[in-house]
C-alpha positions in Angstrom: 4.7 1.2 20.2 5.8 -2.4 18.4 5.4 -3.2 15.2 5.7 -6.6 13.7 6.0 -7.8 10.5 4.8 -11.2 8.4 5.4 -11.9 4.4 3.6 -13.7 2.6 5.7 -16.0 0.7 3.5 -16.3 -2.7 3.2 -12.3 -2.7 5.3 -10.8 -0.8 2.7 -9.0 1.0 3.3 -7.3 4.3 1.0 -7.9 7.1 1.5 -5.8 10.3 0.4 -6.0 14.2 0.9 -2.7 15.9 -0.4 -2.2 19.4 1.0 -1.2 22.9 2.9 -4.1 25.3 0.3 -4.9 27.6 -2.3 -2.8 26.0 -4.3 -2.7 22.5 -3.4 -3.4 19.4 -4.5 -3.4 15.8 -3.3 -5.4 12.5 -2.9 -3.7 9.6 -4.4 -5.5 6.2 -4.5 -9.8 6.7 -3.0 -11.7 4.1 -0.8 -13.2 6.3 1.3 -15.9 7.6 -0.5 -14.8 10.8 0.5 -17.3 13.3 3.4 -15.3 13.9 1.7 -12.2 14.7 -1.0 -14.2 17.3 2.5 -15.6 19.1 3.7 -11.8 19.3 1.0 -10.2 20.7 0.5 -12.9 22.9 4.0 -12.5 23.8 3.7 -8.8 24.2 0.2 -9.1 25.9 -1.3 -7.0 23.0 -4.9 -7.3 22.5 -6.2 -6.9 19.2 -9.1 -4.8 18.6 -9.2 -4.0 15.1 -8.3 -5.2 11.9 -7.8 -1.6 9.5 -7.5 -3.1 5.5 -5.3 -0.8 3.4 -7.6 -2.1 0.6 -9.9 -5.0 -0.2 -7.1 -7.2 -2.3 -6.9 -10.8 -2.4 -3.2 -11.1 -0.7 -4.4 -8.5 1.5 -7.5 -9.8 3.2 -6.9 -13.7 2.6 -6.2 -14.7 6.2 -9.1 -12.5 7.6 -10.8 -15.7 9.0 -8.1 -16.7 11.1 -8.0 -13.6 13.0 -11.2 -13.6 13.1 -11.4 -17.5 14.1 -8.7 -16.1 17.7 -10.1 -13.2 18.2 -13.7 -13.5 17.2 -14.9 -9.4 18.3 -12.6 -8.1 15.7 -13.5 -5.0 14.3 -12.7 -4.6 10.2 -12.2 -1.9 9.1 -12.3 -0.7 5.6 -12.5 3.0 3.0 -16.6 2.2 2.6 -15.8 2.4 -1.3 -14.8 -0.8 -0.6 -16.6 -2.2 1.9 -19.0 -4.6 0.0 -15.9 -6.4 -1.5 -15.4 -7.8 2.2 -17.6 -9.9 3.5 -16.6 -9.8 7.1 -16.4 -5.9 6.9 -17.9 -4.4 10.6 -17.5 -0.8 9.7 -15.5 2.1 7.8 -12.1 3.8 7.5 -13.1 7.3 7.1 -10.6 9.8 5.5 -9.8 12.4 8.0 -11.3 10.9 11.1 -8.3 9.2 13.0 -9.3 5.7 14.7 -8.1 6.0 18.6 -7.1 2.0 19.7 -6.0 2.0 23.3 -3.1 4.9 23.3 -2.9 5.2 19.9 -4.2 7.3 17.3 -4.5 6.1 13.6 -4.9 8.9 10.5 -6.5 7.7 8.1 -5.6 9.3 4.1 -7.0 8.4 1.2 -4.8 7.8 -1.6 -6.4 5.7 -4.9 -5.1 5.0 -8.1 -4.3 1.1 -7.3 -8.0 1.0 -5.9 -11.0 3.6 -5.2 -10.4 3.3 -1.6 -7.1 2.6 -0.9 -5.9 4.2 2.2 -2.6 5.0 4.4 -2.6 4.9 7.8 -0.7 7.0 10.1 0.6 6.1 13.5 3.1 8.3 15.0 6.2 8.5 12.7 5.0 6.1 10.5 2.8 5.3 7.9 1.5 2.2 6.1 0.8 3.0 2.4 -0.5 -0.9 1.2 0.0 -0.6 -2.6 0.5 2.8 -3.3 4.0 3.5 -2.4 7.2 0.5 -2.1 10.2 1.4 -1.7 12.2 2.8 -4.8 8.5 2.0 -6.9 4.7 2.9 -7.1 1.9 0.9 -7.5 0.6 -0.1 -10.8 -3.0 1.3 -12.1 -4.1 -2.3 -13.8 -5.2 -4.1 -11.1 -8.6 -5.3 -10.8 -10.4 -1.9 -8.7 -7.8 0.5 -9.6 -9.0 4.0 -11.0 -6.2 6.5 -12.7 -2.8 7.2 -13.3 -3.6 10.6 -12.2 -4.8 9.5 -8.7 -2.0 7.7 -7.9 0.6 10.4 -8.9 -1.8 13.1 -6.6 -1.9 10.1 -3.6 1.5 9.8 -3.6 3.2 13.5 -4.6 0.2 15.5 -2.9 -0.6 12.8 -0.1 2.7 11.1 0.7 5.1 13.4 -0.3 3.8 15.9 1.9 4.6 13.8 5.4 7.9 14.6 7.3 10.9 13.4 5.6 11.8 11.3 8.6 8.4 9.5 8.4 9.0 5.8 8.0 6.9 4.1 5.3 5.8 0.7 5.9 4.5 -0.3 2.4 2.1 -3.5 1.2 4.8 -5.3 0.0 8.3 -6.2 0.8 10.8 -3.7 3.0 10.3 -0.8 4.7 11.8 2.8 3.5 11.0 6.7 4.4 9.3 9.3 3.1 12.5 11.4 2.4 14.6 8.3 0.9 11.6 8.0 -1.1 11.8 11.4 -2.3 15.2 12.1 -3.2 15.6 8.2 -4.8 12.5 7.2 -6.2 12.8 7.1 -9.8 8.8 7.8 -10.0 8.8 10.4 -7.8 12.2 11.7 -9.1 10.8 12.3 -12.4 7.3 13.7 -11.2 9.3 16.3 -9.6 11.4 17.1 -12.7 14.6 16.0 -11.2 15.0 13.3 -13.9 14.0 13.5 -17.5 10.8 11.8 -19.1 11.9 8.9 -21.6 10.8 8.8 -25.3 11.6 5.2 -26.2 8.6 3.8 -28.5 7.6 0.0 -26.8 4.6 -2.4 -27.0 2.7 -2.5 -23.4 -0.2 -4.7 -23.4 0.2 -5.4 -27.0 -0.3 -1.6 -28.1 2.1 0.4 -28.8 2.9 3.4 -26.7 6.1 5.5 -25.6 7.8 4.4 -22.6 8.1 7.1 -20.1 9.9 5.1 -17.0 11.0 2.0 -16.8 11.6 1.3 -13.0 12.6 -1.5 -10.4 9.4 -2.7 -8.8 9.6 -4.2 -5.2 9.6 -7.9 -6.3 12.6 -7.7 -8.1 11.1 -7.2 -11.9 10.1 -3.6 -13.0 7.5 -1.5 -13.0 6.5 0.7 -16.2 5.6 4.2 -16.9 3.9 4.6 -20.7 1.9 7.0 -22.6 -0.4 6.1 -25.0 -0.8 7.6 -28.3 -3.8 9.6 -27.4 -1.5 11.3 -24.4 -3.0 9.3 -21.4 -0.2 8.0 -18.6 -0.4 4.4 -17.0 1.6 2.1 -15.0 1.5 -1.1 -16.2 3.6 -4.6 -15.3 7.6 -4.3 -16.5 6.8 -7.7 -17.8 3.7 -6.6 -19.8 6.1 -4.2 -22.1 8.3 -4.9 -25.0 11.0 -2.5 -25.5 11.5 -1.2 -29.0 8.4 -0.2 -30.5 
């Protein structure tokens, strides 16, 4: 099995062609570059069947017509919570029924709390968990879609968590990491599993104030925050949408 990479520069979003040399293929969201994924799988002699959309985000799905434009029998594929929020949508990612592309078998999990139907795929030893899980951060609960703190912390601890340690994770954004590095060094998942003690410093997130539970790296270099409001509800909200110090 290959799998190839592209980053989009403006994003850093992760789009992925996975497929057989000389046989099928698949790609794995579409917010491109994708030029350089048609010149590998024309170099490998992959052909691309389906498209399978982690979620229906903007830097996810943007470059959906050019795929579409070289390989116009494209199947998309999508969680059907979603499905109306893509227009060129032909059909649905269905938790628990694995998608079979040539030799290989895709599981398909469905992990929200950045969206309704966000969903990871699993291929082999690997999985693709879009914007749910980066390495050494989570995804944020803010974003337009998104449902609850308490879904993401149940995708990724009850979900994600539970794959082989080995498993490598091939995330929506930037580099690629494991399950079990993700485990012992994530400072989310570090904390959810008591390792690492809750923080008590009083901030401003959003422009209320709130306590700030976590304040962690995020995979484009800034941070990611963990905060409880004053009524007890959890969120994980943009580092650089809290002031520290109350």
């Amino acid at each position: 099995m290959i799998v190839e990479r592209a980053l989009l520069p403006d994003f850093l979003t992760n789009t992925y062609l996975v497929g057989e040399p000389g046989g099928a293929g698949f790609f794995v969201d579409a917010g491109g570059p994708v030029a350089p994924l048609i010149e590998a799988a024309e170099r490998e002699g992959i052909t691309p069947t389906h498209v399978l959309l982690t979620h229906h985000h903007y830097d996810h799905v943007a470059a959906l017509g050019e795929l579409l434009e070289r390989w116009p029998g494209l199947e998309v594929l999508i969680h059907p919570a979603e499905r109306e929020l893509v227009p060129q949508a032909t059909g649905d990612l269905v938790p628990g029924e694995p998608v079979r592309i040539g030799g290989l078998e895709v599981g398909v999990l469905h992990t929200p709390g950045h969206t309704a139907g966000m969903v990871a795929l699993v291929v082999g030893d690997q999985v693709f968990t879009g914007d749910t899980l980066f390495k050494g951060s989570v995804g944020g609960v803010r974003a337009p879609g998104s449902t609850s703190y308490a879904d993401l912390h149940a995708s990724i601890m009850d979900t994600l968590m539970a794959l082989p340690p080995t498993t490598v994770v091939r995330p929506g954004h930037t580099d690629p990491t494991t399950i079990g590095d993700e485990w012992e060094g994530n400072a989310f998942v570090r904390v959810w599993r008591g390792l690492d003690p809750e923080g008590e410093e009083p901030c401003t997130a959003l422009g209320e104030p709130a306590t700030l539970v976590l304040f962690g790296d995020d995979y484009d270099g800034g941070h990611k925050a963990w905060v409880r409001w004053p009524d007890g509800r959890d969120d994980i909200v943009p580092g650089s949408q809290v002031q520290r110090g109350g």
